[in-house]
N, C-alpha and C positions, 0 to 999 in steps of 0.2 A: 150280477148273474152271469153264468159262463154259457157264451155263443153256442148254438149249435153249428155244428162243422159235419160236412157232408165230403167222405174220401171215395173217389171209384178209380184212383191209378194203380191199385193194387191188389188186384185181380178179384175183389170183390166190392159189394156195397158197403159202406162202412158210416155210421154215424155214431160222432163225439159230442158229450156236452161236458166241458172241462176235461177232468182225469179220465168221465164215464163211459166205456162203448156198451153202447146200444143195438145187440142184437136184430139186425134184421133177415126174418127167416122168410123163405121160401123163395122157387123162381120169379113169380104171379109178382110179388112185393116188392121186392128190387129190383123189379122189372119199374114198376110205378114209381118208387121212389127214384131211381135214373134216371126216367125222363120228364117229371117234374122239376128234374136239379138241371138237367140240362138246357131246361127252355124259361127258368129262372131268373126275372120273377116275373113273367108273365103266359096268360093263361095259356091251357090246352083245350079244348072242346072235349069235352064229354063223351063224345061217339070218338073222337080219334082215342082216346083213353079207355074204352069200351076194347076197340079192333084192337090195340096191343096187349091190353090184357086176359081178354078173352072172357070179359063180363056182357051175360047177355043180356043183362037190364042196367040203365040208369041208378035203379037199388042198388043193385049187388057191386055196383060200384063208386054209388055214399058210400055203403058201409067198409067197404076198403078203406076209403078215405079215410072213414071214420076211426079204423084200428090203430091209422098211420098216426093221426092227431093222439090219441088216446094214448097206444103202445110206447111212439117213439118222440111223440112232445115235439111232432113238426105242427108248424103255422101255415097248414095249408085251407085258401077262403075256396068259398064258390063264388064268381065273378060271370053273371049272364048263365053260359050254356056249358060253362068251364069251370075248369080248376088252378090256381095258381101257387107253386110252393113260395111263401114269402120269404125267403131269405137273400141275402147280398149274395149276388154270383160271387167273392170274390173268398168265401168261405168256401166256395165248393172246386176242391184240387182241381180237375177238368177244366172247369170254366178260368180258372186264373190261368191255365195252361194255358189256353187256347186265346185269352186276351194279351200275355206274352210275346205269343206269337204273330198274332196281328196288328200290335205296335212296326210302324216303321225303322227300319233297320236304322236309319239313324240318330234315331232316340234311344236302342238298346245300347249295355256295357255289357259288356263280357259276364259279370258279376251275372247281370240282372238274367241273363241266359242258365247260365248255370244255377240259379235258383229255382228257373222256371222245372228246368229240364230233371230236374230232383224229385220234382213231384211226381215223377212217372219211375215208380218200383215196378211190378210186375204190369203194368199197363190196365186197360178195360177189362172188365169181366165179359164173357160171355153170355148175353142174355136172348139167347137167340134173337135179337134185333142188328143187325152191323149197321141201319142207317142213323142209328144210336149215336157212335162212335166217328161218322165220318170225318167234323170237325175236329174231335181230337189225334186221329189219324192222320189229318194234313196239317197239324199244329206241329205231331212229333216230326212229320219230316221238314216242317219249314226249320223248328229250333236246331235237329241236328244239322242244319246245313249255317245255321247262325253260329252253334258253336266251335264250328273250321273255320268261318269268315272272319271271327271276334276272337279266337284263342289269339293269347299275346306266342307272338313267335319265339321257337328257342333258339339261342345262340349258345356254343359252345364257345370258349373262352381261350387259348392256349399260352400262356404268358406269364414267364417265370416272377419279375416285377412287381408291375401295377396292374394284375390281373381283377384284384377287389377294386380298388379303383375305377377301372372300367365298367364293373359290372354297375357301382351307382348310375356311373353317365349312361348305361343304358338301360337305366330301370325301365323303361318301359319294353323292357323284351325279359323274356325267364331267359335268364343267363348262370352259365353253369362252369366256374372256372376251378382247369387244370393247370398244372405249373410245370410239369416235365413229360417224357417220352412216355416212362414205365406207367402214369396214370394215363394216361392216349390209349396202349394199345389193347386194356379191357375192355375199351368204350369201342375200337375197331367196329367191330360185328356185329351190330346193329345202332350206328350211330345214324343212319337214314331215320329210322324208328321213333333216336330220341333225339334229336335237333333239326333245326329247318335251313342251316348256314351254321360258318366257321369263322370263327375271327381268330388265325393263327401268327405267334411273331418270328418270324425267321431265327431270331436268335434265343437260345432257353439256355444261356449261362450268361454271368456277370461281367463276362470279361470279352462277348461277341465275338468272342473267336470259334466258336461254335454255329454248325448251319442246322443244327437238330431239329428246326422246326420245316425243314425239306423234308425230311424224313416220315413229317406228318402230311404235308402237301401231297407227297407222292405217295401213300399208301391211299388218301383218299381217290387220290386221279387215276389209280392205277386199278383200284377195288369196285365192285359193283355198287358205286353211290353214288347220287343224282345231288351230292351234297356241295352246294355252292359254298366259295372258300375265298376271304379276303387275308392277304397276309397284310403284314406289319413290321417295321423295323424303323430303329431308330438309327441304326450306323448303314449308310447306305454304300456297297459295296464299289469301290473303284471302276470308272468302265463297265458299271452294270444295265444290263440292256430291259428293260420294265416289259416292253412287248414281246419278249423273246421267253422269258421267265413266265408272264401272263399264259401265253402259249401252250409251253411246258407242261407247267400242273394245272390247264384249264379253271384257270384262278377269274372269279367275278371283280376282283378289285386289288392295288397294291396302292397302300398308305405310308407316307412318311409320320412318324408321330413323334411329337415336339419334343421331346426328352422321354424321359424315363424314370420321373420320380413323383409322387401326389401331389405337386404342383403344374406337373405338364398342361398344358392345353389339346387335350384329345376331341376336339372339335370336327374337324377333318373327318376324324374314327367313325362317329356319329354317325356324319353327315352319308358315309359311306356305306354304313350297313343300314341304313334308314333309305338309303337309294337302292340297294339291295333288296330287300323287303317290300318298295312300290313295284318293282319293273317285274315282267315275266323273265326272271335272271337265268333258269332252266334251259327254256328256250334259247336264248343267249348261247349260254356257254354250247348247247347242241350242236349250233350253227357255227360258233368258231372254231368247233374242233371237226366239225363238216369241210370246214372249208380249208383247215389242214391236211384235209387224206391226199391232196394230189402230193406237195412236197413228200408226205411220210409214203406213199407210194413212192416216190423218183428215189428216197434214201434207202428204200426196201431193194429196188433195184439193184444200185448199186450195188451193198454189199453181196447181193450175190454173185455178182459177177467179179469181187473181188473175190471172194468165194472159190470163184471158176464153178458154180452152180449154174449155169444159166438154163439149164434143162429145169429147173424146177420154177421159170419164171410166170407159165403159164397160171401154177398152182394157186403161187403166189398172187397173180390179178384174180384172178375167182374169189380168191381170202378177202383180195382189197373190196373187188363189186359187194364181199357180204356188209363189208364197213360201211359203203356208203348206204347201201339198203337199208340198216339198223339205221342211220344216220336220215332217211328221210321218213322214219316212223319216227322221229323224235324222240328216242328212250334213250336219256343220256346215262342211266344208269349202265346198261348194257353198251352201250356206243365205248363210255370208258374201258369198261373190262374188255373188250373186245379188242381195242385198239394195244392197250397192253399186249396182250395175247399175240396181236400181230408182231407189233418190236420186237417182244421178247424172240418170234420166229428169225423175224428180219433181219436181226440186227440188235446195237446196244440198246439194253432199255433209258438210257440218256438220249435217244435220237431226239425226242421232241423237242431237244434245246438247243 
């Protein structure tokens, strides 16, 4: 025999048995039927089911009852001075919503969120009742804030190589791998949107004589993203300075990795973007390019006065106070592009290195 199933996330009352829906008409009756499913499976008093429905007698609200058993083939008893719908809460969408949601966050998966959060198509009906809905109202804002806290993070991938390779070792992130420049610069303009971090490798040819993967470092440090960027390389340049480079393209992390073929040990890599992912990395990178504005002021300086500008030095500190003011609202998105903006004024756009 097929369950009866009871839907109200979708903008009305709804009852299934098997393939069958089960018309339920009028406001008066989905009105009753809601808050029977809501308080499921135990009783309502009779006089509170009288005031919502707007029955002035005891009768006249059997025989509701009585339509509902009859019409719609619910099990609803009389229990004392009430009415109880007998069905498992966990047939009726709402109440599994709302049992979802009041599980402890550390018992939910991601999975289990996005199943929950499915069940909500067009939301409650209107039945002129809103204290109806309250728990499901604070169910839907508890799962939407579960499913930002439990979405697996994205990584974008930049790595001509062993790019699939990586993506296994970090299956536990959606990761999305590019192999050269010309696939990068679609993704430009709205890659905030669709990644949460960057794992880029400094070199995108065979032969590492190539820096092409600066060329992605610095369009993101340079652009309105708040997008934290771990590079990579396997040939580490002669006399190369890691703090000075970090600096630069306001980079969360620089990785050596073990070679460069499907037996590498990319462990390191891992370990990196998984540290990434714990710490408030944003904030981070905010504060070390905060703490860059006096040098990139003093180099701002300078070239103007190689210049022979120095009448426009005053301008120039006005520009710099707007830096550091974006810079203690913490919007690194804006901190970046702004700071561009500045060099580009100042001076070489290489100054940060």
């Amino acid at each position: 025999m097929d369950a009866t199933v009871v839907e109200l996330l979708d903008g009305d009352v709804v009852i299934r048995v098997g393939t069958e829906l089960l018309p339920v008409t009028g406001p008066t009756t989905r009105l009753l039927v809601a808050t029977l499913a809501m308080r499921a499976p135990e009783s309502i008093a009779a006089e509170v089911l009288q005031q919502k429905t707007g029955q002035a007698t005891k009768e006249a609200l059997w025989k509701m009852v009585s339509r509902l058993r009859t019409d719609l083939d619910l099990d609803i008893a009389r229990v004392g001075n009430g009415y109880v719908l007998r069905l498992d809460p966990m047939l009726i969408d709402a109440r599994r919503f709302v049992a979802v949601a009041r599980r402890p966050r550390a018992e939910l998966t991601y999975d289990d969120v996005v199943a929950a959060s499915e069940l909500w198509r067009s939301g409650p009906p209107d039945l002129g009742d809103a204290s109806l809905w309250r728990t499901v109202l604070a169910a839907k804002e508890t799962l939407d804030r579960r499913l930002r806290d439990l979405a697996p993070h994205r990584l974008l991938i930049v790595e001509d190589k062993v790019g699939d390779r990586l993506r296994k070792v970090l299956g536990q992130y959606k990761c999305e791998v590019i192999h050269d420049l010309d696939a990068f610069w679609p993704i430009l303009p709205d890659i905030d949107e669709r990644f949460d971090a960057a794992l880029v490798d400094m070199n995108l040819s065979p032969d590492y004589q190539d820096r092409d993967g600066e060329q992605v470092l610095d369009a993101i440090s340079r652009s309105r993203s708040r997008l934290p960027v771990i590079v990579m390389t396997a040939m580490m340049p002669k006399g190369f300075n890691v703090a000075a480079y970090l600096r630069r393209f306001n980079l969360a992390g620089f990785v050596t990795k073990c070679g460069d073929d499907q037996t590498a040990d990319f462990s390191a890599i891992a370990s990196a973007v998984h540290e990434l992912f714990e710490g408030d990395i944003t904030t981070t990178l905010c504060e070390r390019l905060e703490d860059d504005l006096p040098r990139i002021g003093r180099q701002a300086r300078k070239w103007l006065e190689r210049q022979g500008r120095q009448a426009d030095e005053p301008r120039m500190r006005n520009e710099h106070e707007r830096l550091a003011a974006i810079a203690r609202r913490g919007d690194l998105a804006e901190l970046r592009s702004a700071v561009a903006a500045f060099e580009e004024r100042y001076g070489s756009p290489s100054a940060r290195g």
